[in-house]
LUMPA-321369 format. One line per 5 residues: number of its first residue (from 1); for each residue x, y, z of C-alpha. Coordinates in Angstrom, 1 decimal. Example, Ala and Ser with C-alpha at 12.3 -4.5 7.8 and 13.67 -1.06 7.14 Angstrom:
BEGIN
1> 12.3 -4.5 7.8  13.7 -1.1 7.1
//
This chain:
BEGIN
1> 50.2 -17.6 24.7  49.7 -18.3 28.6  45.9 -20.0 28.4  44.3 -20.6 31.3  40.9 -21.6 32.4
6> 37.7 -19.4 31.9  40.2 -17.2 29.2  37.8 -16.1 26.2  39.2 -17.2 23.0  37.6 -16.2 19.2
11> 38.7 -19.5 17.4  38.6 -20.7 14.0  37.3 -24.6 13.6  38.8 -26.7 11.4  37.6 -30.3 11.8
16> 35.8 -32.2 13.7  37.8 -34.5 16.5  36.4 -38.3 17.2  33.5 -37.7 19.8  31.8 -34.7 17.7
21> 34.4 -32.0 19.1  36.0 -29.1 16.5  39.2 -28.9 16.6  40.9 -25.7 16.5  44.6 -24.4 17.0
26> 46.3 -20.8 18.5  49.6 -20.3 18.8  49.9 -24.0 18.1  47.5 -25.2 20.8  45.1 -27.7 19.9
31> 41.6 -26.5 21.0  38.7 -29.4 21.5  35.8 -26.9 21.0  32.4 -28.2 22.2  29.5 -26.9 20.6
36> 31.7 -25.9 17.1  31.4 -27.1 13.9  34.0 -26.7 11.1  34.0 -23.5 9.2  33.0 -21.6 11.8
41> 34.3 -19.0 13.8  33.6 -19.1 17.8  34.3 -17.0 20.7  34.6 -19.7 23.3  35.6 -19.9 27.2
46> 38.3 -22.3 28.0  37.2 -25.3 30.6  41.0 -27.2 31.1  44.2 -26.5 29.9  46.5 -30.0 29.8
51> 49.7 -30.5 28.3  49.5 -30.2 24.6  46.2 -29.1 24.4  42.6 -27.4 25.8  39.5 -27.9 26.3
56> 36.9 -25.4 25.6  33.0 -24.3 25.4  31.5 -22.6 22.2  29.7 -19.6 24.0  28.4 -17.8 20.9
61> 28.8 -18.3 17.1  30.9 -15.5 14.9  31.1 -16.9 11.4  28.6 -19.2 10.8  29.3 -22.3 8.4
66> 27.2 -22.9 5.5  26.5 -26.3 6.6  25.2 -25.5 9.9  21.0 -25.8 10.0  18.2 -25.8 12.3
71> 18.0 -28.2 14.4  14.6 -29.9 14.8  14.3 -31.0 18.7  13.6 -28.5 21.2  16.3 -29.8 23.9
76> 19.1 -29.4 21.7  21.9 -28.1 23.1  21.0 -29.2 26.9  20.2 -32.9 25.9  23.1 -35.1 25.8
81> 21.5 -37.3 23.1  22.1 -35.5 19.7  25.7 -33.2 19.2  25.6 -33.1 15.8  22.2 -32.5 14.9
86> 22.9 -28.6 14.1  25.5 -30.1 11.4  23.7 -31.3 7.4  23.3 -34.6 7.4  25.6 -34.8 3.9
91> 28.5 -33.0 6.1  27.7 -35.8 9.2  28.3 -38.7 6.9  31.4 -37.1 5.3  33.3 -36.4 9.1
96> 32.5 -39.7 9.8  34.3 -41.2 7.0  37.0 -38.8 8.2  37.6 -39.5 11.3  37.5 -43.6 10.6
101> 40.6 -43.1 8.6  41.9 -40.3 11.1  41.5 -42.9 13.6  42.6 -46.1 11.4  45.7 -44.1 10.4
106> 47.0 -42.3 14.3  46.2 -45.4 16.6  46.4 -48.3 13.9  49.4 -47.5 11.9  46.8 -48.0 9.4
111> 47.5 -45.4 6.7  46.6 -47.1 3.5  43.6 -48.8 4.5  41.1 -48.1 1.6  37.9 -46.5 3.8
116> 34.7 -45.8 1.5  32.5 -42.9 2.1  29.7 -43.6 4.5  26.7 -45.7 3.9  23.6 -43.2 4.6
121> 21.1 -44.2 7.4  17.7 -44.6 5.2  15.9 -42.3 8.1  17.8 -39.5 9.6  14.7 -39.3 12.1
126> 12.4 -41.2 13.9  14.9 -44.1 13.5  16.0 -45.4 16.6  14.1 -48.4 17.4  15.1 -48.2 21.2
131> 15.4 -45.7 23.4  16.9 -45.4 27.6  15.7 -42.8 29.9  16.9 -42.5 33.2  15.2 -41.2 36.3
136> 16.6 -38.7 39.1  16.0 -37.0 42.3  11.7 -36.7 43.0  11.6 -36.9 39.9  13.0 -36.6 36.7
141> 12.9 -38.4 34.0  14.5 -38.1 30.2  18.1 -38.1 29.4  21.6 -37.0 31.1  22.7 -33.4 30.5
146> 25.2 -32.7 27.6  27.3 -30.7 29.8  26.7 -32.3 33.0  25.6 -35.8 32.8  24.8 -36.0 36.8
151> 21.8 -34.4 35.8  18.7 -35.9 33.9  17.3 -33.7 31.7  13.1 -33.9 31.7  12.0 -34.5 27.9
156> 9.1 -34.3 26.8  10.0 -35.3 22.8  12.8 -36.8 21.0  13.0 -36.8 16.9  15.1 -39.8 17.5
161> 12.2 -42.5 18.2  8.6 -42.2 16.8  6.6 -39.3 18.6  4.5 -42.4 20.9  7.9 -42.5 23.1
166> 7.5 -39.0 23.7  3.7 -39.8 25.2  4.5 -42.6 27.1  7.8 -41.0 28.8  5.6 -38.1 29.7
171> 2.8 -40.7 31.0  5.6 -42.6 33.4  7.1 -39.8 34.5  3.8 -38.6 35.9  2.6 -41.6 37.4
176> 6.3 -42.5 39.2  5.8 -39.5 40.8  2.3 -40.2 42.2  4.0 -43.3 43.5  5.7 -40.7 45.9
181> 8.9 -42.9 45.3  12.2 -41.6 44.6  14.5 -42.9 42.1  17.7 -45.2 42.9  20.4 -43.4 44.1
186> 23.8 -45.4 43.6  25.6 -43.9 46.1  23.3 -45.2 49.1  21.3 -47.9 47.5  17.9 -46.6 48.5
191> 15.3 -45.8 46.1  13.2 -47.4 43.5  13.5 -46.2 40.1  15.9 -46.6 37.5  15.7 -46.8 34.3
196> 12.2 -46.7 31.4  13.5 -48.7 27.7  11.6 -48.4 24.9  10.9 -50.6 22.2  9.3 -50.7 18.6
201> 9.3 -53.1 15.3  9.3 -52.2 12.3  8.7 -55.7 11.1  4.7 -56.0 13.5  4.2 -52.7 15.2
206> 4.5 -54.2 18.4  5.6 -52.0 21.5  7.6 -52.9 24.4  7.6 -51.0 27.9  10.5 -52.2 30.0
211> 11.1 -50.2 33.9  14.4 -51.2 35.7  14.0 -50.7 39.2  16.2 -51.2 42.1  15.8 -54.4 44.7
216> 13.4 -52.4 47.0  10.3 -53.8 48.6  8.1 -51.0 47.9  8.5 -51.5 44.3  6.4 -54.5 43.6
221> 3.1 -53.4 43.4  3.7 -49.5 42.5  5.3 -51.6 39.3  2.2 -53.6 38.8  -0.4 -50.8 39.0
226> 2.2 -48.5 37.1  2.5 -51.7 34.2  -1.8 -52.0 34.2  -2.3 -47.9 34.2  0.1 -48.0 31.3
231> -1.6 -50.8 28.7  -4.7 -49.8 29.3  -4.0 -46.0 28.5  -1.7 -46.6 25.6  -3.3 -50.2 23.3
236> -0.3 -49.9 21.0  1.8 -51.0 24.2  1.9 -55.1 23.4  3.6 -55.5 26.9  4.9 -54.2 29.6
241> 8.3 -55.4 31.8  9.6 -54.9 35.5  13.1 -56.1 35.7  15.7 -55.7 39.0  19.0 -54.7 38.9
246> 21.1 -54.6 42.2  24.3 -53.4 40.9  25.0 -50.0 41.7  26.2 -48.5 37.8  23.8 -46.8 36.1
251> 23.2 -49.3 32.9  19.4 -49.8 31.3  20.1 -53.5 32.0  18.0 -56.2 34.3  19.5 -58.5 36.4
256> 16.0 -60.3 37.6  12.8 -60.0 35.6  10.1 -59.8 38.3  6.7 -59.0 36.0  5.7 -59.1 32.3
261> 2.7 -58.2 31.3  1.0 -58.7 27.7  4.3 -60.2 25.4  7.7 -59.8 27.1  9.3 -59.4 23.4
266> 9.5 -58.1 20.1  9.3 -59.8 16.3  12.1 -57.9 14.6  12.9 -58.0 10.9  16.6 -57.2 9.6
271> 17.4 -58.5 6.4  17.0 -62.4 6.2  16.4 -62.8 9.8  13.3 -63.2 11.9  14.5 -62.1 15.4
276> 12.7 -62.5 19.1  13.8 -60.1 20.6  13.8 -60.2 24.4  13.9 -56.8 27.0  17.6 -57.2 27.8
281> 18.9 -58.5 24.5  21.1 -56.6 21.9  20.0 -56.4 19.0  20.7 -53.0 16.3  18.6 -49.8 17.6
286> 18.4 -48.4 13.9  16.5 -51.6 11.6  16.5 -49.5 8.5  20.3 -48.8 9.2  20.7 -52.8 10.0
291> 19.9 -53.7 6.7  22.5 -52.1 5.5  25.2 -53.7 8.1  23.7 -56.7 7.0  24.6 -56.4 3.8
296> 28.0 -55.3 4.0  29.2 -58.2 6.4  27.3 -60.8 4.2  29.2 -59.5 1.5  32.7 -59.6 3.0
301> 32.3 -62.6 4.8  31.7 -64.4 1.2  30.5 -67.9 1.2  30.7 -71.2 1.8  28.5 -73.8 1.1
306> 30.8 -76.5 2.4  32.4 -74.2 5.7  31.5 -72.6 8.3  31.4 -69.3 9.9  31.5 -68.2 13.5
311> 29.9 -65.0 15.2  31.2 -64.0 17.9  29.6 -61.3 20.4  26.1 -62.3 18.3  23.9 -60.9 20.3
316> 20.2 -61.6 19.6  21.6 -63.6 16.6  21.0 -61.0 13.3  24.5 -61.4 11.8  24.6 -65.2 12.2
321> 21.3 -65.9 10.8  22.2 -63.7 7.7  25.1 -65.7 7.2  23.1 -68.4 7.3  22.5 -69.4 3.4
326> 25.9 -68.8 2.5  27.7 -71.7 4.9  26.9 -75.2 6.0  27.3 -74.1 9.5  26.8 -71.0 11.4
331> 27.6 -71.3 15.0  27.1 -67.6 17.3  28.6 -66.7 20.7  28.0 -64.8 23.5  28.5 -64.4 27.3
336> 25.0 -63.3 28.0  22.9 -66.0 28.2  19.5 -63.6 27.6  21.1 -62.7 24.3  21.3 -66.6 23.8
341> 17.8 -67.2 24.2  16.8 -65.0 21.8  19.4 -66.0 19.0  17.6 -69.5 19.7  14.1 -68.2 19.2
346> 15.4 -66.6 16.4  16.5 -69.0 14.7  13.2 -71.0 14.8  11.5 -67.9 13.5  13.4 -67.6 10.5
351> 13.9 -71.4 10.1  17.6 -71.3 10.0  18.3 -74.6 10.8  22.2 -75.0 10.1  23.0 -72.1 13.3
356> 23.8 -73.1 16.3  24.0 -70.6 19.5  25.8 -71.2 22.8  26.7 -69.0 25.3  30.2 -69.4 25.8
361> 33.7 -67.1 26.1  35.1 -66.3 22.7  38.6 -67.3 23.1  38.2 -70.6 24.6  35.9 -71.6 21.4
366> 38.1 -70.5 18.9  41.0 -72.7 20.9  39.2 -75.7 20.2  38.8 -75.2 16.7  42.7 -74.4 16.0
371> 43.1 -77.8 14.2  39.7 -76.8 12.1  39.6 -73.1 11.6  36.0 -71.8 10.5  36.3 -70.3 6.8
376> 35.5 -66.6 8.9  35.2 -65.3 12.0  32.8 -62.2 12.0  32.8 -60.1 15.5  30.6 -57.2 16.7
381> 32.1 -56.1 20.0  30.9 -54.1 22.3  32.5 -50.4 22.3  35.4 -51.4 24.3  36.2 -53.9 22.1
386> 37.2 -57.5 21.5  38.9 -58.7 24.6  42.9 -59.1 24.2  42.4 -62.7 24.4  39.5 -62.9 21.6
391> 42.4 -61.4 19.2  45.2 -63.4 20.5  42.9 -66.6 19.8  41.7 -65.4 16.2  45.5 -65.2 15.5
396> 46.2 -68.6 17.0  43.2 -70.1 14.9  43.7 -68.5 11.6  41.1 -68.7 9.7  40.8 -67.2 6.5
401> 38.8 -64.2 6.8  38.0 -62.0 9.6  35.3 -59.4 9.4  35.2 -57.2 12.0  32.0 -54.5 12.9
406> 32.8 -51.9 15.7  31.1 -48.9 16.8  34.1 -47.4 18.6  36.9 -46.4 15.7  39.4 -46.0 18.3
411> 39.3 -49.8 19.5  38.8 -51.2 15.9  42.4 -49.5 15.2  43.4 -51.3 18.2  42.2 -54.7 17.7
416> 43.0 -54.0 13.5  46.6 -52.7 14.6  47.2 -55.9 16.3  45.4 -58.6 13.2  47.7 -56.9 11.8
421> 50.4 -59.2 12.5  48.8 -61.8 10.3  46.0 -60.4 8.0  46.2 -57.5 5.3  43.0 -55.4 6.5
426> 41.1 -54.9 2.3  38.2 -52.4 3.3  37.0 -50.6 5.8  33.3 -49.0 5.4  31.4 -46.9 8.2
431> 28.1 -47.4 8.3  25.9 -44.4 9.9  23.2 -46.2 12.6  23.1 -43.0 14.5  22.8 -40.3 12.7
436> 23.1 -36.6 14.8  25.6 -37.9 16.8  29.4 -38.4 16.6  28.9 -42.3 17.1  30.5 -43.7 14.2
441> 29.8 -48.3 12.8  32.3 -49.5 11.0  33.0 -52.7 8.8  36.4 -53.7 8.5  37.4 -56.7 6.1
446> 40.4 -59.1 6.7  42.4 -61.8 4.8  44.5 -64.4 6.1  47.9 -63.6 4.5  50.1 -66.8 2.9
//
């Protein structure tokens, strides 16, 4: 068959692809079918035809499958947030157990890898403990488009995060645009608005209102009146943030923080650790989820009451501080030094007195402990994973387990193909901190071979 672009095809979906596609074949063409789950039968217009496979849009639905159901937020469909949330949740977990070994298997060379089925996110809703809206044009604010992420979609609810975000994205959105400023536009560096993150605990209640703006000079006091207007109409909100970032790519990150007022953190509760969690620090966006991680690398990374064990990538310090009773020594790393001062205050908080955090580059601290390797190495990369030279060091070092947590399978199978070399990977077990979408955790175990 000739395909082409904007043919109509009735296809049959199979599977799901990694990034929450179906997959579906004709005449031995691959099909990546957005909008299709498997089972079902689509009639579906073609978007790009490359070599080896399409791409194509679900335009209506055929044969529905029985695991399809209702999907609970109104901007389904339009909202980029949530591609999965018209699949049962039982049927989520079990594609994402899938496509881990999928993955594991076809970029790893990782066949035999025993992967266990997926650990269940305790809430399927209202889970996410953080949340990023963007703003657009004069003026939007919500989340980017599925299907065209240019655009920001105006929400006005989101099942993901307790209904309060809802209220107060509404309540920004309105007052930015009294402001009568636009937001930032990357492409000419003019404008004021950015980006509105939201913030809960579980662990205290407490609520944190953080607006990224870009470095213009009409911000300042817009900010302040827009930080008062908001604390004083929403008492749940323990503080409110104004941060500036200069650098033109759209990330929900500060470079500056220009006004806090009320409490410019959180209290944070995820397994044995107390964390302070500061506006720009990582930490997990799904506690009840965390818990669970928690558990898993505790377990894998074993003990020692004599060694030590080293975190790289820590973040705002969770993993290290749960280590914590199991080894003499827990030392965390991490570029950022924000991330570093909370893993500090942290610490403190959940009187973990044997960790030590520094903000340094992985590889050169694992260099200096080639003659003394730490008993194991646990890292939590970001999605593009660990830097070549953060695995090139581990293998240099060689110490005697490795556990490694990802949220991108395709760069764990990477960085797992290459360990490789040296360690038999034991276990591999996804963990499911965002459920309704295709974004898949993972824990992967590894011992030192010899």
């Amino acid at each position: 068959m000739n395909m082409q672009a904007n043919d109509e095809l009735e296809l049959s979906v199979a599977r799901l692809a990694l990034g929450g596609r179906g997959v579906a074949r004709l005449d031995g063409m691959v099909v990546f079918v957005d909008g299709a789950l498997p089972g079902e039968t689509v009639m579906a217009k073609v978007t790009q035809v490359k070599k080896g496979f399409a791409e194509a849009v679900a335009e209506r639905i055929i044969t529905p499958t029985p695991e399809a159901v209702e999907p609970r937020c109104p901007h389904f469909g339009v909202c980029g947030g949530c591609d999965w949330q018209r699949l049962d949740y039982p049927a989520q977990l079990f594609w994402k157990r899938e496509q881990v070994a999928e993955t594991l298997a076809r970029l790893g060379g990782l066949p035999d890898v025993p992967v266990a089925d997926t650990v269940a996110s305790p809430e399927v809703y209202g889970y996410r403990n953080k949340m990023e809206f963007a703003f657009a044009g004069r003026l939007h604010l919500g989340l980017r488009e599925r299907r065209n992420p240019a655009r920001v979609l105006d929400i006005d609810t989101c099942p993901l995060m307790a209904p309060w975000a809802g209220e107060v994205v509404n309540a920004v959105r309105e007052l930015c645009r009294e402001t009568g400023l636009a937001a930032y536009d990357p492409r000419t560096g003019k404008g004021v608005w950015r980006h509105l993150v939201l913030r809960d605990s579980r662990h205290d209640g407490s609520r944190l209102a953080h607006i990224i703006t870009g470095p213009s000079r009409a911000a300042g006091d817009a900010v302040h009146t827009l930080g008062k207007t908001l604390l004083a109409r929403f008492p749940e909100l323990t503080g409110f943030v104004h941060s500036v970032r200069r650098a033109p790519t759209p990330v929900a990150h500060g470079e500056r923080q220009s006004i806090v007022l009320g409490r410019g953190h959180l209290t944070e509760k995820m397994g044995q650790a107390t964390l302070r969690v500061l506006p720009d620090a990582f930490a997990q966006t799904n506690t009840g989820a965390a818990q669970s991680l928690y558990e898993i690398v505790t377990r894998e990374a074993s003990s020692d009451p004599a060694g030590t064990a080293l975190d790289l990538y820590c973040g705002s310090g969770g993993l290290a501080l749960n280590l914590a009773p199991a080894f003499a020594e827990v030392r965390g790393l991490d570029i950022d030094p924000r991330s570093i001062e909370s893993a500090k205050a942290s610490a403190k908080l959940s009187e973990a007195h044997n960790c030590v955090f520094e903000a340094a580059d992985a590889a050169d601290a694992l260099d200096d402990l080639a003659g003394d390797p730490p008993t194991v190495v646990v890292l939590d990369p970001p999605r593009a994973g660990a830097a070549p030279e953060v695995i090139a060091a581990i293998l240099r070092t060689a110490p005697g387990r490795v556990v490694y947590v990802s949220c991108n399978p395709a760069t764990l199978a990477r960085d797992l193909k290459r360990l490789a070399e040296a360690y038999d990977v034991t276990s591999v077990t996804p963990v499911d901190l965002f459920p309704h979408t295709a974004h898949i955790e993972a824990v992967a175990s590894l011992t030192l071979r010899g």
